[in-house]
C-alpha positions in Angstrom: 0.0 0.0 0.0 1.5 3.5 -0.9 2.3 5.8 1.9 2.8 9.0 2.0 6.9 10.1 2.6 8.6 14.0 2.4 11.7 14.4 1.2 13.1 17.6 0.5 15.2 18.5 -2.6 16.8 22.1 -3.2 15.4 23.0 -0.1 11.6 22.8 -1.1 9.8 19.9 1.0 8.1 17.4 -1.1 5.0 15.2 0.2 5.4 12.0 -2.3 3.7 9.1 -2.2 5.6 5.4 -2.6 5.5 1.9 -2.2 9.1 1.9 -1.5 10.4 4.6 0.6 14.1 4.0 1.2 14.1 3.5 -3.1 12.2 7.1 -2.9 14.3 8.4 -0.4 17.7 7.4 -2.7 16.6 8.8 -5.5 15.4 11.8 -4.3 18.8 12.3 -2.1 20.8 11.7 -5.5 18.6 14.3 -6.9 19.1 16.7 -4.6 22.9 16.2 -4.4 23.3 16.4 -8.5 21.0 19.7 -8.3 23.4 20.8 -5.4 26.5 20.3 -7.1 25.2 21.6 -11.0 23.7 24.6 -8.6 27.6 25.1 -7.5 28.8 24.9 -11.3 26.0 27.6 -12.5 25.4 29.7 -9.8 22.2 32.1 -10.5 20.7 29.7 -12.7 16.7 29.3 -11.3 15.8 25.5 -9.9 13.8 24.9 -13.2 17.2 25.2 -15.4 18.7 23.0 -13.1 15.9 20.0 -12.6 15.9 20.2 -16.5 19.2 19.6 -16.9 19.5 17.4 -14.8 16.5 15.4 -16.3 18.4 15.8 -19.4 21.6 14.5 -18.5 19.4 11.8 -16.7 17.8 10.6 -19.5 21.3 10.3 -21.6 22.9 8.3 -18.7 19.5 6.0 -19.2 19.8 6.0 -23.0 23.4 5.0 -22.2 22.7 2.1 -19.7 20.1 1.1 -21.9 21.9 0.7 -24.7 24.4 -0.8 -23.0 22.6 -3.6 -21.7 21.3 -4.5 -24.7 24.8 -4.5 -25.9 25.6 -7.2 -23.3 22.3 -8.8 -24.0 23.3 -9.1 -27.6 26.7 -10.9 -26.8 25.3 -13.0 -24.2 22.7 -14.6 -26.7 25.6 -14.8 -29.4 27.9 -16.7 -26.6 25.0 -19.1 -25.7 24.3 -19.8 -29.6 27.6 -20.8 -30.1 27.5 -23.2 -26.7 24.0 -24.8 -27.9 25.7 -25.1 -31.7 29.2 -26.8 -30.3 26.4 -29.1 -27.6 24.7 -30.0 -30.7 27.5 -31.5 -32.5 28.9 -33.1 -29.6 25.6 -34.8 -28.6 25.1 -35.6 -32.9 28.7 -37.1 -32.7 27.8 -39.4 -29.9 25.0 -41.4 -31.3 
C-alpha cells in the first residue's frame, strides 16, 4: 500500500507518495545532491534550469545504460548460440 513520505530537494519539501520509501528516499537524495553540485557549477541559474538539466543529462545516462545492456544482451545470446551449436554436435557425434 503506498504511503505518504517527504523528502526535501533544493530546499523545497516534497509530500510524495511510494510503495518503496528508502528507493524514494535514494533517488530523491541523489537528486538533490546532482541539483546541489550543478547549482555550484551555474550559480544564479533558477531551480527549473537545473531540474531540466539534470533530467536531461538523466535521460542520456539512461539511453546509455540502456543501450548498454542490450549490448551485453546481444553478446550473451551470441555466446550461448555458439554453446547450444558446439552441444549439438557433440551430442550428434555421440550417437
Amino acid at each position: 500500500m503506498a504511503e505518504s513520505v517527504k523528502v526535501t530537494i533544493l530546499g523545497s519539501e516534497y509530500s510524495l507518495r511510494t510503495n518503496d520509501e528508502e528507493l524514494l528516499r535514494d533517488i530523491a537524495g541523489g537528486l538533490d545532491s546532482e541539483l546541489k553540485d550543478l547549482q555550484q557549477k551555474l550559480p544564479g541559474k533558477p531551480p527549473t534550469t537545473l531540474a531540466i538539466l539534470t533530467a536531461l543529462n538523466t535521460a542520456e545516462q539512461l539511453v546509455h545504460s540502456q543501450s548498454n545492456e542490450l549490448r551485453e544482451i546481444s553478446r550473451v545470446a551470441g555466446e550461448l548460440e555458439s554453446l547450444s551449436d558446439e552441444l549439438e554436435k557433440v551430442i550428434g557425434k555421440t550417437k
